[in-house]
Structures are given as structure tokens and as C-alpha cells.
C-alpha positions as a Python dict, from the first residue, in 0.01 Angstrom:
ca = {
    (1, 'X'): (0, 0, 0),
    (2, 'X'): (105, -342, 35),
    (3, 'X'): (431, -536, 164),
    (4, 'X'): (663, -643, -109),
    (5, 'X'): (662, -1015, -166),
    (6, 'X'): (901, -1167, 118),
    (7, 'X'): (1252, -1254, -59),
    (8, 'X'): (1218, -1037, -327),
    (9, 'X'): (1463, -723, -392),
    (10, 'X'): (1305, -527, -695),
    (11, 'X'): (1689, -343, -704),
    (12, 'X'): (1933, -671, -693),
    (13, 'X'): (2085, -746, -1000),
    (14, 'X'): (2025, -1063, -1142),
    (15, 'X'): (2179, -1311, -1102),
    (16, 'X'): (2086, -1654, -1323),
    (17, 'X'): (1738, -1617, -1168),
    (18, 'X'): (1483, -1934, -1177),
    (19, 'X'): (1632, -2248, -1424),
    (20, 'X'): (1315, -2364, -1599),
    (21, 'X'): (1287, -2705, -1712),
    (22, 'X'): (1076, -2770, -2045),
    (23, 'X'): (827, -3059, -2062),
    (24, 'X'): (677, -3125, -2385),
    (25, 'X'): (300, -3171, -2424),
    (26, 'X'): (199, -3118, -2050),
    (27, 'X'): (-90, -2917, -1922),
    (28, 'X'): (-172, -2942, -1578),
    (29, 'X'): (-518, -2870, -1579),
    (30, 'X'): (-587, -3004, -1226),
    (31, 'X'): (-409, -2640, -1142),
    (32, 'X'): (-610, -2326, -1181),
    (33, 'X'): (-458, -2028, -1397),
    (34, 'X'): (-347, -1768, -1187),
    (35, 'X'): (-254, -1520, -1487),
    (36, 'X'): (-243, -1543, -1854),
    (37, 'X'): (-35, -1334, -2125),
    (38, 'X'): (-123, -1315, -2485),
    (39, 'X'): (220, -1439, -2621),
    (40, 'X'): (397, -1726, -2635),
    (41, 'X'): (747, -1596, -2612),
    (42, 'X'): (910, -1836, -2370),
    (43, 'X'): (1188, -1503, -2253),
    (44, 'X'): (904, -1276, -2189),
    (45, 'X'): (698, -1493, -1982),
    (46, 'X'): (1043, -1612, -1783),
    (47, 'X'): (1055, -1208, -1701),
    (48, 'X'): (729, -1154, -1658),
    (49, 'X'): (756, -1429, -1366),
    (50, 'X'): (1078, -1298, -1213),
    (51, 'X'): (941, -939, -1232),
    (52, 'X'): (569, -823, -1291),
    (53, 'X'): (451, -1104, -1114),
    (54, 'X'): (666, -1142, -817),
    (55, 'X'): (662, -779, -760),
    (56, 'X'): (257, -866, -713),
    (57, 'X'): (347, -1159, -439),
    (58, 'X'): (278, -1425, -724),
    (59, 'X'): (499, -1686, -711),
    (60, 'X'): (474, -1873, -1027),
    (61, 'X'): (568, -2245, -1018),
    (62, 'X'): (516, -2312, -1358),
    (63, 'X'): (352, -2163, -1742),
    (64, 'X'): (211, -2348, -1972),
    (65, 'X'): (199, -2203, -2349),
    (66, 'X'): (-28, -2326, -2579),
    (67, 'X'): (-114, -2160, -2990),
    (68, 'X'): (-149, -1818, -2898),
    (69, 'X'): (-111, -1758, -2505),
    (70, 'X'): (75, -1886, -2166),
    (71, 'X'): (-113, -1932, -1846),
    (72, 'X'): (85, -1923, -1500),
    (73, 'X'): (49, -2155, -1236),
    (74, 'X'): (98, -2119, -848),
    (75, 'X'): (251, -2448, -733),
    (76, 'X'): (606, -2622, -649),
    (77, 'X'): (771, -2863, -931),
    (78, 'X'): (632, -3157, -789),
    (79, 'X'): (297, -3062, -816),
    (80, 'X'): (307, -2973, -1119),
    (81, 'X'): (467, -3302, -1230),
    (82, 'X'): (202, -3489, -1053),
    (83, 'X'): (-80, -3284, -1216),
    (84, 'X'): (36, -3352, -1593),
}
């Protein structure tokens, strides 16, 4: 048994959650993957983030979503702008 990841309430109600910004034709490969999913649904990932993940103590900064999967990546906004 681990400790739930600090901030996170499996039982609030949400409420707006993360706002994710789109940026066209970025990558940041300079970031290692920290998970992948095998669709490119942009609402399932967003969930994904906010609940599979989280619930794990992954704190996704970003996805990126190519052809025919996403990967997540563990950093802040700036890092990932500076890594594109």
C-alpha cells in the first residue's frame, strides 16, 4: 500500500479540471515517455491524466499524440515549451 498522490481527492467532483492548451506539430523528444495509450482520443487521454494516472502519483505535464498512440510526459508547461 502506497500514499495517494498529495492533492488529489479520488471522491471530489470535478470541477473544470486541468485546461489543456493544443500546440500543433510539437514533440518534445528531449522528455522521456512516462506512459503511452494506444488511442488518440484527445477526451480519453485528458481522463486518463486526471484519473488513472494521478491516482498512480503521475503527474502528467503534457501528451503528445501522434498516428495511432499518445505518450505522457512528466514536466511543467515551460518545459515542455522549451523542449519542442
Amino acid at each position: 500500500v502506497k500514499p495517494m498522490a498529495q492533492g488529489f481527492d479520488p471522491l471530489a467532483k470535478d470541477e473544470g479540471g486541468t485546461q489543456w492548451e493544443v500546440i500543433e506539430d510539437m514533440d518534445c523528444p528531449s522528455i522521456d515517455n512516462i506512459a503511452q495509450a494506444d488511442t488518440t482520443d484527445v477526451d480519453t487521454l485528458k481522463k486518463a491524466c486526471e484519473t488513472q494516472l494521478k491516482r498512480k502519483g503521475i503527474d502528467v505535464g503534457c501528451f503528445v499524440v501522434d498516428d495511432r498512440r499518445a505518450y505522457f510526459k512528466q514536466c511543467s508547461r515551460e518545459e515542455a515549451l522549451a523542449a519542442k
